[in-house]
C-alpha positions in Angstrom: 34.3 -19.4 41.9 37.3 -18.5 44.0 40.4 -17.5 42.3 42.1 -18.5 45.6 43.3 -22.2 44.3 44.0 -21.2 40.8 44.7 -24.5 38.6 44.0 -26.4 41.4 41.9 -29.0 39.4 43.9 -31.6 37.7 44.6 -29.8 33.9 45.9 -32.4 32.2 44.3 -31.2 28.7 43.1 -27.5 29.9 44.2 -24.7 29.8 46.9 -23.2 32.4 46.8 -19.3 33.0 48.3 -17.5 36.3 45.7 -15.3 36.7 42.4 -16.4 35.5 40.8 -19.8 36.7 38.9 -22.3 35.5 36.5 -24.8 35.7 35.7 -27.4 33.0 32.3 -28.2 34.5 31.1 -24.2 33.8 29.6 -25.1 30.4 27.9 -28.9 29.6 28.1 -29.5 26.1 25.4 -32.5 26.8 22.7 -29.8 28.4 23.1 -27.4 25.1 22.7 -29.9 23.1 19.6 -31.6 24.6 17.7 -27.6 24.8 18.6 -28.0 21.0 17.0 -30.7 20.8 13.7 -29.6 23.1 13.8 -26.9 20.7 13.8 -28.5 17.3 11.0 -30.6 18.5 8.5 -27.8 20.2 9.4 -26.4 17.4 8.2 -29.0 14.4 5.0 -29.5 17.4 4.2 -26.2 16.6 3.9 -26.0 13.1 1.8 -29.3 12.9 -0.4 -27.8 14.7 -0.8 -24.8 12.9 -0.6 -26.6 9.4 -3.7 -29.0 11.4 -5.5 -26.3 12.4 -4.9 -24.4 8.9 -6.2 -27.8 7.0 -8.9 -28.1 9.2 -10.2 -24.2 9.2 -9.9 -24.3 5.0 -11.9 -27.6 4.7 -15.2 -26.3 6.7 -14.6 -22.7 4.8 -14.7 -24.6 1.9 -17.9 -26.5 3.1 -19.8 -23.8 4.4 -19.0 -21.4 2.0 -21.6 -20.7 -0.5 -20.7 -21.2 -4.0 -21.0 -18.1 -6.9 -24.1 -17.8 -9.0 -23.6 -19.9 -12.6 -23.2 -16.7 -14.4 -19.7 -16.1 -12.5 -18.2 -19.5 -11.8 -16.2 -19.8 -14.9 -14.9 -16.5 -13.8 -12.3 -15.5 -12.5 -11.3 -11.7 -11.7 -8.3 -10.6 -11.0 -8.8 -7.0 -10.6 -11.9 -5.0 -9.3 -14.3 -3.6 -12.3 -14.5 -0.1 -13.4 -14.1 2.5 -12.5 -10.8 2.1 -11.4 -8.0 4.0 -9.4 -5.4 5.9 -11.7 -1.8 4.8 -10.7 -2.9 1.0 -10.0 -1.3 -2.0 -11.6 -5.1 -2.4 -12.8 -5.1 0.6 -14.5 -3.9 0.6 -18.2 -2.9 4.1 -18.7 -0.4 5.9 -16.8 -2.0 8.6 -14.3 0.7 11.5 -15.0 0.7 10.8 -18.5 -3.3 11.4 -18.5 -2.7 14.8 -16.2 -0.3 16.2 -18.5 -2.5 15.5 -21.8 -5.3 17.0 -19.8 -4.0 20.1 -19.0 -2.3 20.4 -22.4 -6.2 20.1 -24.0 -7.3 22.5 -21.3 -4.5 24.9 -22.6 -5.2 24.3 -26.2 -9.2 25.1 -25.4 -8.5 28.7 -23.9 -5.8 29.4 -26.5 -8.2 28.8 -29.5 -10.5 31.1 -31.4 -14.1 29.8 -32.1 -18.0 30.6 -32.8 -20.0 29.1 -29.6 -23.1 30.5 -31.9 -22.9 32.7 -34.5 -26.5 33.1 -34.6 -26.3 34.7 -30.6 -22.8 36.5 -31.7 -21.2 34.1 -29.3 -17.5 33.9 -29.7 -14.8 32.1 -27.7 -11.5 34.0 -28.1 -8.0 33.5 -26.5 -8.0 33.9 -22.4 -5.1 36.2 -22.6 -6.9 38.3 -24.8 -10.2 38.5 -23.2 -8.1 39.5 -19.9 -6.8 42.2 -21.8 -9.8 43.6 -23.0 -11.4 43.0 -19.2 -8.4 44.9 -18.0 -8.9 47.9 -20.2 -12.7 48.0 -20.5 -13.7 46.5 -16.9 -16.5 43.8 -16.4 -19.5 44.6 -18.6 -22.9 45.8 -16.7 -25.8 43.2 -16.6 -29.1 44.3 -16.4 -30.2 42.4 -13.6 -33.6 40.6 -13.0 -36.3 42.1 -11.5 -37.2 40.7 -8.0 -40.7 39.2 -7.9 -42.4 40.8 -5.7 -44.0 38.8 -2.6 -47.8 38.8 -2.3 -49.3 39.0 1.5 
């Protein structure tokens, strides 16, 4: 557009500027509005088609598909069965709440003092103490097994 003959088109509503020009014809309101319109209706095309093909596609899975045993038809499972991962919205117990009761009954075991078998002179003491005595007396000897001996 030359800016040579500015306002030179008859402005009897537009707009009248020294320095900028300007051409009513630049922008037709009537070609927006029908690409709108081409729009709106490729558009609503479209997604007739895909609720068609989406109709069609569920009827023959539904058809084909082969239907659960008697035993399970009355069921319905929402979750996988057991064993389940901790931490799931499946699972009914919280996973760090199960960690920390473990290792506080993991604590409690090496912290208590008990017969294993009296009969054998077994005894389970306290871990700190037993690393104590290990400490002072070192690892006891084992009298170790014999090797069998290989015949040629």
């Amino acid at each position: 557009m030359s800016t040579e003959e500015r306002n030179s088109h008859p402005a009897a509503n537009g707009p009248v500027h020294d320095d900028v020009a300007f051409d009513p014809r630049d922008i037709r309101s009537g070609s927006v509005l029908a690409f709108l319109l081409y729009l709106a209706i490729t558009l609503g095309v479209t997604l007739a088609a895909c609720w068609g093909i989406w109709t069609f596609t569920a009827s023959r899975a539904r058809e084909f598909d082969t239907p659960p045993p008697p035993v399970r038809q009355g069921m319905r499972m929402a979750y996988p069965p057991e064993p389940r991962l901790q931490g799931s919205a499946a699972h009914p117990t919280d996973a760090q709440q199960d960690l920390r009761d473990s290792l506080a009954r993991d604590r409690a075991a090496l912290e208590q003092t008990r017969w294993v078998n009296a009969q054998a002179g077994t005894a389970q003491i306290p871990i700190e103490d037993a690393m104590k005595i290990i400490a002072e007396k070192g690892l006891p000897a084992w009298a170790a097994k014999p090797a069998k001996e290989k015949k040629p």
